[in-house]
C-alpha positions as CSV (number, residue, x, y, z in Angstrom):
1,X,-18.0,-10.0,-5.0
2,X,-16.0,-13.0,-3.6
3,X,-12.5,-12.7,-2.0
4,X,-9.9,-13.1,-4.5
5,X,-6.2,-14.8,-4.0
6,X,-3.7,-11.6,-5.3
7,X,-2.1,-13.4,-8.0
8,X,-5.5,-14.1,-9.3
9,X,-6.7,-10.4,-9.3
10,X,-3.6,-9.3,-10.9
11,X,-3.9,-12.1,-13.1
12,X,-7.6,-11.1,-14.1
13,X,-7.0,-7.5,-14.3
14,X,-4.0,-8.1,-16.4
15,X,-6.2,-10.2,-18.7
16,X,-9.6,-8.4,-18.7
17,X,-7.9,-5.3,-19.7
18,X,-5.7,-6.8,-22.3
19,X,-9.1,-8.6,-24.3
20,X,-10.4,-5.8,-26.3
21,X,-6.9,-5.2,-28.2
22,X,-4.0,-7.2,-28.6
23,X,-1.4,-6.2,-25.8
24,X,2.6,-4.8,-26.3
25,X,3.0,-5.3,-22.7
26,X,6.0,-5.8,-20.5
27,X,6.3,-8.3,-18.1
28,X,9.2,-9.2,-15.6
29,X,9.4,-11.7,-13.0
30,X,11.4,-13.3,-10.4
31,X,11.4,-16.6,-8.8
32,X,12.9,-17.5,-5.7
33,X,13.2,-20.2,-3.3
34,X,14.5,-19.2,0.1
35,X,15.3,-21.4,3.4
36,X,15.4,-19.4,6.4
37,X,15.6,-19.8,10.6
38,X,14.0,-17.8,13.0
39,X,14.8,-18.0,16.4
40,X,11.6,-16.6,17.8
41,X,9.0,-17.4,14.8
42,X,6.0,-16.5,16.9
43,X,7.9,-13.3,17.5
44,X,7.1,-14.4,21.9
45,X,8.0,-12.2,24.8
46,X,8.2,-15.4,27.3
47,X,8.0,-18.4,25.3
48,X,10.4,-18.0,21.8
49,X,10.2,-21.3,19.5
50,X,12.8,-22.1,16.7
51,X,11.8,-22.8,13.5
52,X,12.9,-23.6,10.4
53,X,11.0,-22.3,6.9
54,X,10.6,-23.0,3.4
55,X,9.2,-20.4,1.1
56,X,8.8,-20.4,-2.5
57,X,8.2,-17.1,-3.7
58,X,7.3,-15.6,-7.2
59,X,7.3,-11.3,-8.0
60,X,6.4,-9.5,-10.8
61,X,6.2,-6.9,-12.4
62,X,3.6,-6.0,-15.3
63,X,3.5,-2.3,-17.4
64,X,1.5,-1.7,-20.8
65,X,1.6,1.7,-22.5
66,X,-0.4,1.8,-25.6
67,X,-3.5,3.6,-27.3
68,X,-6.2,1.5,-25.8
69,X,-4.5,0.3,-22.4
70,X,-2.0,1.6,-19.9
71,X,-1.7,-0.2,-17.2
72,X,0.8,-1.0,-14.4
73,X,0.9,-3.7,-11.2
74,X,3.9,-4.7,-9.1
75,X,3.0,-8.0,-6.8
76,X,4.5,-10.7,-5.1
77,X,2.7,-13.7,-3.6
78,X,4.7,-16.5,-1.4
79,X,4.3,-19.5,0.3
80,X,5.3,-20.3,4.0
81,X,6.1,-23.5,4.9
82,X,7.1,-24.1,8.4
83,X,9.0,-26.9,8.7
84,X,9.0,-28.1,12.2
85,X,4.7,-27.5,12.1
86,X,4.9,-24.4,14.9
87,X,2.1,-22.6,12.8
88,X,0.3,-23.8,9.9
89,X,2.0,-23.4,6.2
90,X,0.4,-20.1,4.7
91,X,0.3,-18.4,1.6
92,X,0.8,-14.5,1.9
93,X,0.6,-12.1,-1.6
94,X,0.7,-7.9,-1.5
95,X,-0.5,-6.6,-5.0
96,X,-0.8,-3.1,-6.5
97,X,-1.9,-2.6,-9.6
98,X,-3.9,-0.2,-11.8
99,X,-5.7,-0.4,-15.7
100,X,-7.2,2.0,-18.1
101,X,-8.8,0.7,-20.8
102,X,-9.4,3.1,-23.6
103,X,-13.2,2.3,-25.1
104,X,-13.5,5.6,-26.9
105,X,-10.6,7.5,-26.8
106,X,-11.0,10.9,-24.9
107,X,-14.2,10.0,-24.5
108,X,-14.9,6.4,-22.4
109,X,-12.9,4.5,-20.7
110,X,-12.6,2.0,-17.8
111,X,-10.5,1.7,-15.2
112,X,-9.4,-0.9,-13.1
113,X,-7.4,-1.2,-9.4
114,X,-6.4,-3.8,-6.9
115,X,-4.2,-3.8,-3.7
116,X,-3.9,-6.8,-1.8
117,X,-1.6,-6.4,1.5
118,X,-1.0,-8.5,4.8
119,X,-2.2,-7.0,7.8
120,X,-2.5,-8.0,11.2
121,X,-5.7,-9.1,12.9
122,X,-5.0,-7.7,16.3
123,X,-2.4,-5.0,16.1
124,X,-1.8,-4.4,19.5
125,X,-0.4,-7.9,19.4
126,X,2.5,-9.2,17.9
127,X,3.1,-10.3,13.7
128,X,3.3,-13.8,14.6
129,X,2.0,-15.7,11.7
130,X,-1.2,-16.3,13.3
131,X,-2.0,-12.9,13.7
132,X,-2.0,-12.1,10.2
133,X,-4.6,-12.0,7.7
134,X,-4.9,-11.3,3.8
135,X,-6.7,-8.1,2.6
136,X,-8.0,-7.1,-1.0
137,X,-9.7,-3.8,-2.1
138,X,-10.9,-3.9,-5.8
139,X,-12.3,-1.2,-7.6
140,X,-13.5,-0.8,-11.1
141,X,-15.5,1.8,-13.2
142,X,-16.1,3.8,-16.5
143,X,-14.8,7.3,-16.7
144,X,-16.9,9.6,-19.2
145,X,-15.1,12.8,-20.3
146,X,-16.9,15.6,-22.1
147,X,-16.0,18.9,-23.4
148,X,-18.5,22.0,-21.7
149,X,-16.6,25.3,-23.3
150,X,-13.2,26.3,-25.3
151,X,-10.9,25.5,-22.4
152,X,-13.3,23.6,-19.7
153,X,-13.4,19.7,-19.9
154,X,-15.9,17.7,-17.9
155,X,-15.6,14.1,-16.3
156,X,-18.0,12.0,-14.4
157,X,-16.5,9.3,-12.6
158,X,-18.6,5.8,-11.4
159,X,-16.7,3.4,-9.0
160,X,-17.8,0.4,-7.3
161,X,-15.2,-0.7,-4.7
162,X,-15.3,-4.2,-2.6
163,X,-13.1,-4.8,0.5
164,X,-12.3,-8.3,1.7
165,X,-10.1,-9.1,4.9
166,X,-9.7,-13.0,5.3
167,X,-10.4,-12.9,9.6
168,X,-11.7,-9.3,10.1
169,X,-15.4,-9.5,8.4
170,X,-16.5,-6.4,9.7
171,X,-13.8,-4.6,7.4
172,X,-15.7,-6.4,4.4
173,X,-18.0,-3.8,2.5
174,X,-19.1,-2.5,-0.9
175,X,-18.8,0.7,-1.8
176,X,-20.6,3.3,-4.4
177,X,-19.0,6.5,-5.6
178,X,-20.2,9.0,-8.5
179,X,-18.2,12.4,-9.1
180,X,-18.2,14.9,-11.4
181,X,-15.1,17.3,-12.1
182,X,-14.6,20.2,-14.3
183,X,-11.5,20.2,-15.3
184,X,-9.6,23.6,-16.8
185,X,-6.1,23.2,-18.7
186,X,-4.1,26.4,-17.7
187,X,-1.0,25.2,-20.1
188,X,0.6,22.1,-21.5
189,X,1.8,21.5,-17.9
190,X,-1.2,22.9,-15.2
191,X,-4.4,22.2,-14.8
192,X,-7.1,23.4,-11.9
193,X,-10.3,21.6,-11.5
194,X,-13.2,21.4,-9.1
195,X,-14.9,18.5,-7.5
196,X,-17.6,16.9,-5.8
197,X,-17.8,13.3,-5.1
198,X,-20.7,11.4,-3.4
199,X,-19.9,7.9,-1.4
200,X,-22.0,5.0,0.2
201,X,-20.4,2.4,2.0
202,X,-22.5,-0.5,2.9
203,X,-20.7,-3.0,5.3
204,X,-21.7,-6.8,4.1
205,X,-21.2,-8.5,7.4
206,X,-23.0,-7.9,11.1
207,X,-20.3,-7.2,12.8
208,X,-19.3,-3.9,10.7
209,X,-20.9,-0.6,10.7
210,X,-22.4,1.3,10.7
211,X,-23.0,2.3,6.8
212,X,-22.6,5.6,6.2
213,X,-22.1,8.3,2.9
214,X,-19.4,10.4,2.1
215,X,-19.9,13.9,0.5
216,X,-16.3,15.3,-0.6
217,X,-16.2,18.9,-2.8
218,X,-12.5,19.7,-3.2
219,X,-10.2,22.3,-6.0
220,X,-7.4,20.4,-7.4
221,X,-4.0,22.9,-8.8
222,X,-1.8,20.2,-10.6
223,X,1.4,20.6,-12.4
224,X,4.2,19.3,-14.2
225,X,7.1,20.9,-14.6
226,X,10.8,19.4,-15.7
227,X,12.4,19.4,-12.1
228,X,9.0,19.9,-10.1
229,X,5.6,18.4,-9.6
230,X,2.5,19.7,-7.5
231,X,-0.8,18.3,-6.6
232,X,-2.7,20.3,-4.2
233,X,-5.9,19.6,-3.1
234,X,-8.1,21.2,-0.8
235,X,-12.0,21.4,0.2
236,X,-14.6,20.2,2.6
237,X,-16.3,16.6,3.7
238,X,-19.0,15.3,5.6
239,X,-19.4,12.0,7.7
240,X,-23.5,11.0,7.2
241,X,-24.0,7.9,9.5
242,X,-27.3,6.4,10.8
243,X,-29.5,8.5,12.4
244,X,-28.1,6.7,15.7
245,X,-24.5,8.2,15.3
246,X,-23.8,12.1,15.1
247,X,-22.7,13.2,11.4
248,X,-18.9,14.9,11.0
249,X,-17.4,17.3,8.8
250,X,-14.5,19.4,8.3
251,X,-11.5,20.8,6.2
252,X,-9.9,18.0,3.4
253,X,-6.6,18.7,2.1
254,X,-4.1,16.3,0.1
255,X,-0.9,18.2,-1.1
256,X,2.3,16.5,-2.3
257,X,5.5,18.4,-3.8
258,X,7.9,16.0,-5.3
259,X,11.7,18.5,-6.6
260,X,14.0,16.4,-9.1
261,X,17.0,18.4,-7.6
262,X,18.9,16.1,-10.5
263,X,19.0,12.8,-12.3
264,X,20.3,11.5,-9.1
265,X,18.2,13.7,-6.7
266,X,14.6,13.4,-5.7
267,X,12.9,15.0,-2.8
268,X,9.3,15.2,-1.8
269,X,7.0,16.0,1.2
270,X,3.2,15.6,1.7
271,X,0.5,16.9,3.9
272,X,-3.2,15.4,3.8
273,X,-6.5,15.8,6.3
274,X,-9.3,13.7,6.2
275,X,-11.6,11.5,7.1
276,X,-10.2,7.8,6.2
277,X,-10.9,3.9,7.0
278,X,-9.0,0.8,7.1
279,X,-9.7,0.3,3.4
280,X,-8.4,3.7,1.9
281,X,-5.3,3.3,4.4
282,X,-4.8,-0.3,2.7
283,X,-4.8,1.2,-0.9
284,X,-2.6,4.2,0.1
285,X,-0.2,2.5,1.8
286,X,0.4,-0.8,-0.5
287,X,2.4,1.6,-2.7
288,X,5.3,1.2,0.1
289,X,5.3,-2.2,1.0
290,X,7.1,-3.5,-1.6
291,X,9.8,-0.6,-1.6
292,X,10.9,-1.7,2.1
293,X,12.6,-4.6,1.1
294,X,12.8,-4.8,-2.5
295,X,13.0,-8.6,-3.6
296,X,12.5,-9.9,0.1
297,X,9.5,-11.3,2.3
298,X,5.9,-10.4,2.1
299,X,5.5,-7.6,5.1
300,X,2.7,-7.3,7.5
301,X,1.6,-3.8,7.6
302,X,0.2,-2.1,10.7
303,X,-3.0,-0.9,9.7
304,X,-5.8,-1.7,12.2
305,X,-8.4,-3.4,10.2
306,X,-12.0,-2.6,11.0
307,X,-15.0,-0.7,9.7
308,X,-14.3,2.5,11.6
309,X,-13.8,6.0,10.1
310,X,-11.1,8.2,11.4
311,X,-9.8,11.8,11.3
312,X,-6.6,10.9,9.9
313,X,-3.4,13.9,9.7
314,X,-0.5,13.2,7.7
315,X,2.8,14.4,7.2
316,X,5.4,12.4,5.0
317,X,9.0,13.0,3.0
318,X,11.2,11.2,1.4
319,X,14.9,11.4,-0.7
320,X,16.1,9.2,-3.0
321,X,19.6,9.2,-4.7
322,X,20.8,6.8,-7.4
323,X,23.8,6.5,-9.0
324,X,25.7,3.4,-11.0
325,X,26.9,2.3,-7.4
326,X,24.6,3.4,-5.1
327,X,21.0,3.8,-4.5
328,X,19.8,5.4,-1.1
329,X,16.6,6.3,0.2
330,X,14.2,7.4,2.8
331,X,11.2,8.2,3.9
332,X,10.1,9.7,7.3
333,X,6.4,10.1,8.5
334,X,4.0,11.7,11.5
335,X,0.5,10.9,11.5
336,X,-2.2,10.8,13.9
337,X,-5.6,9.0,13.6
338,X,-9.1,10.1,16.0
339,X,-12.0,7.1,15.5
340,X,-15.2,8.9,15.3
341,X,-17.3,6.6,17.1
342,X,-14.8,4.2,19.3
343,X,-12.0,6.3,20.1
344,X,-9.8,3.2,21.9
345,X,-7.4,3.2,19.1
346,X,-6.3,6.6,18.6
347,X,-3.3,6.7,17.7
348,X,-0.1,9.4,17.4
349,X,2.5,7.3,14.9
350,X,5.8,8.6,13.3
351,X,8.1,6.2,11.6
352,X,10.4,5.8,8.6
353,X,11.6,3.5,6.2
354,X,15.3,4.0,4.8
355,X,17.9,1.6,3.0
356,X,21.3,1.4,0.7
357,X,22.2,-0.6,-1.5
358,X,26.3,-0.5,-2.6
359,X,27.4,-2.1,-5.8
360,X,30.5,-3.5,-4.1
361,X,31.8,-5.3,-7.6
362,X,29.9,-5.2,-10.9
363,X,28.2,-8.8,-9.6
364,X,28.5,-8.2,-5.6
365,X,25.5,-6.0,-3.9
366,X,25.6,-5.2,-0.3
367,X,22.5,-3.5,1.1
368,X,20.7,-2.4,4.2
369,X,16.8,-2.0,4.8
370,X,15.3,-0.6,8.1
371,X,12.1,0.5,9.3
372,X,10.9,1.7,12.7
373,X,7.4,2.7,14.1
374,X,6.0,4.1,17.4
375,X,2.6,4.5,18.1
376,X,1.0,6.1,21.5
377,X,-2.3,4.8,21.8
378,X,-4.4,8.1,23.3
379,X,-6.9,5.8,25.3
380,X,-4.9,2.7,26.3
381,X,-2.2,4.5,28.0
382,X,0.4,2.7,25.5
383,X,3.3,2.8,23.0
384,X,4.2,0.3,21.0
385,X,7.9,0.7,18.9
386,X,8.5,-1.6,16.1
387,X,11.9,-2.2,14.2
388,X,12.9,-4.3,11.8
389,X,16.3,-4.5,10.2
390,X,17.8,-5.8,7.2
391,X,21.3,-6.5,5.7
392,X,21.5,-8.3,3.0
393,X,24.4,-10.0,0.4
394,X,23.6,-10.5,-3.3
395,X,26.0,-12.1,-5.7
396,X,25.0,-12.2,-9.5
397,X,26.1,-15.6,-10.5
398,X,25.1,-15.4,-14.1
399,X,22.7,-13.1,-16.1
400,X,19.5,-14.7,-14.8
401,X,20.5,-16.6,-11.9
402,X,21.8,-15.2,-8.2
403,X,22.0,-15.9,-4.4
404,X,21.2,-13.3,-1.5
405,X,22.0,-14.0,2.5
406,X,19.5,-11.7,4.5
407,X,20.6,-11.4,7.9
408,X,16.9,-10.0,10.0
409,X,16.5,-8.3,13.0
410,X,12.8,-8.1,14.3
411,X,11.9,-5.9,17.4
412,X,8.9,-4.3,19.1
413,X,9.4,-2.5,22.5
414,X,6.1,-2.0,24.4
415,X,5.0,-0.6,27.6
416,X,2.2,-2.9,27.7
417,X,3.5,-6.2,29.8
418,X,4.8,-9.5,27.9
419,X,3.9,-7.3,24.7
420,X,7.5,-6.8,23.2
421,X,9.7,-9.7,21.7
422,X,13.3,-10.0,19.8
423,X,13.8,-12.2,16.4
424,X,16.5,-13.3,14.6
425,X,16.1,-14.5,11.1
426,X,18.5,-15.4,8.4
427,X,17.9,-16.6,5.1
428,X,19.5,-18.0,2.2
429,X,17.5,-17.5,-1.4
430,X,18.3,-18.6,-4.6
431,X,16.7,-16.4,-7.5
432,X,16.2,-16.7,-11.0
433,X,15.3,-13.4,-12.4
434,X,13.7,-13.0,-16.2
């Protein structure tokens, strides 16, 4: 499969899911045009260059709910145009989105996902716009569900996956997985099931590898209740790699808890163990980017992109309160990743991402976004602290039509020599929202 632009996968999802039945779907959108400055746009410890920008920029939002299709994707895709020609002009798009298309219902059906993110190509360097690459990972498969007795259902599950990074080849690869689950329905609101999934992961360019298969056999408790939500999983997988590289296994475990404390109140934590790569972390993650600074920039992530597996351990919160005037959030994080085959990037991480918004008049929004990271790096004797902050001025001037002023700080501290830098961006962007 070919490399895709983001707007054109969501735009091909959108429309291969919607062809075998006419579509009630929902779809909202903004366009902006925003002219900014940056004071260090190659984000330089020794050598800072002004710059000017241009950046058209459209988002969207797309939702269908209906008998034959349910589908949901959130994007945004953007293009840079530096106006005094320090780097070239670039177009940048984050994407996540996700179809089922009902064939036969409760029977057959195909699904569909795409997450497209920025991420850097060297990530011990800094985001400058040169150091930044586009990733995709697309995957698409039928689902069959059966019935095996009075209260056990059965589902086989056949997905091919193909991950593109625009610089990084050896991230590019195609990937097989068949699983079967059995699935039991405890009540209206539980279910437990088992499961056993099989994986091959065949990298497409030289420089990646090596291929390897996956073997994952998990139990699954779910449940829905009306102020609380579980999913707990937890089982056992195995690493098979050429007969050059030494196999790995061990314990897997995903668990998330999410408490509606109230119709303002939501908490939730998460715990996972596993074995991981650059393109599951893409997929995972691209949930987030967009919530860091809703109706803002395109954001580099920090994901290292190449074709190793890791041990990765995760632990993850959040809080969210929303009211008619305010709407608060974060969400703090640990995690620790161990390469099974070039240990250099091991990492220890722990971050967050938090903002609040205040509805100062009915048309006047003030709001601040922040996130920080720090990441030791077990091998190179380094750490690494990223922050970026955000505040931001929105005035509604009509129903569909409004102005922000984003004032940006942009800040990595580093132990590692001429490695940290300081930015200062400010932008002014006109939006017309549908």
């Amino acid at each position: 499969m070919p490399p895709r632009h983001p707007l054109v996968a969501a735009l091909g999802l959108a429309l291969a899911a919607c062809a075998p039945a006419a579509c009630a779907f929902e779809l909202g959108y903004s366009l902006e045009t925003a002219l900014g400055h940056s004071d260090n746009v190659g984000q330089s410890a020794i050598d800072p260059v002004s710059q000017s920008m241009l950046i058209p920029r459209l988002d969207f939002t797309f939702s269908e709910d209906g008998a034959y299709l349910r589908a949901n994707a959130v994007g945004q895709i953007e293009y840079r145009d530096y106006l005094g020609g320090a780097f070239d002009n670039e177009v940048r798009g984050q994407l996540t989105s996700q179809a089922v298309w009902m064939i036969l219902p409760y029977r057959l059906s195909m699904d569909f996902e795409d997450y497209a993110a920025v991420q850097p190509v060297n990530v011990l360097a800094s985001n400058a716009p040169n150091n930044q690459q586009q990733t995709n990972v697309f995957t698409a498969g039928p689902t069959f569900n059966f019935h095996l007795f009075q209260t056990l259902d059965g589902e086989a599950d056949l997905r091919a996956t193909n991950s593109t990074a625009s610089v990084t080849h050896e991230f590019d690869s195609n990937r097989t997985l068949g699983a079967l689950r059995a699935i039991r329905k405890l009540s209206a609101l539980d279910a437990l099931s088992a499961n056993v999934e099989a994986q091959h992961v065949h990298f497409t360019d030289a420089s990646g590898g090596p291929d390897y298969d996956r073997y994952d056999a998990y139990a699954r408790y779910q449940s829905k209740l009306a102020s609380l939500d579980l999913d707990l999983a937890a089982g056992w997988s195995r690493i098979d790699f050429s007969k050059l590289v030494p196999s790995h296994s061990g314990v897997f475990t995903r668990d998330t808890l999410a408490w509606h404390a109230s119709a303002s109140n939501t908490f939730s934590i998460g715990y996972l163990r596993q074995f991981t790569d650059a393109s599951q972390d893409i997929a995972y993650d691209s949930t987030t980017l967009s919530s860091i600074a809703p109706g803002g920039a395109v954001l580099a992530g920090s994901t290292p992109v190449t074709s190793e597996v890791y041990r990765e351990n995760r632990v993850d919160g959040s809080w969210e309160y929303q009211d008619a005037r305010f709407h608060v959030r974060a969400a703090p994080y640990y995690r620790t990743f161990h390469y099974l085959i070039d240990p250099t990037l091991d990492q220890k991480a722990h971050g967050a991402t938090a903002g609040v918004s205040y509805r100062m008049r009915p048309l006047w929004t003030l709001a601040f976004d922040a996130l920080e990271e720090t990441r030791r790096y077990s091998f190179l004797a380094r750490r690494d602290e990223d922050l970026r902050f955000d505040l931001s001025f929105t005035d509604q001037l009509t129903r569909q039509w409004s102005v922000r002023l984003d004032l940006i700080r942009n800040e990595r501290n580093s132990s590692a020599a001429d490695q940290g830098f300081r930015e200062n961006v400010v932008f002014l962007t006109l939006i017309f929202r549908r």
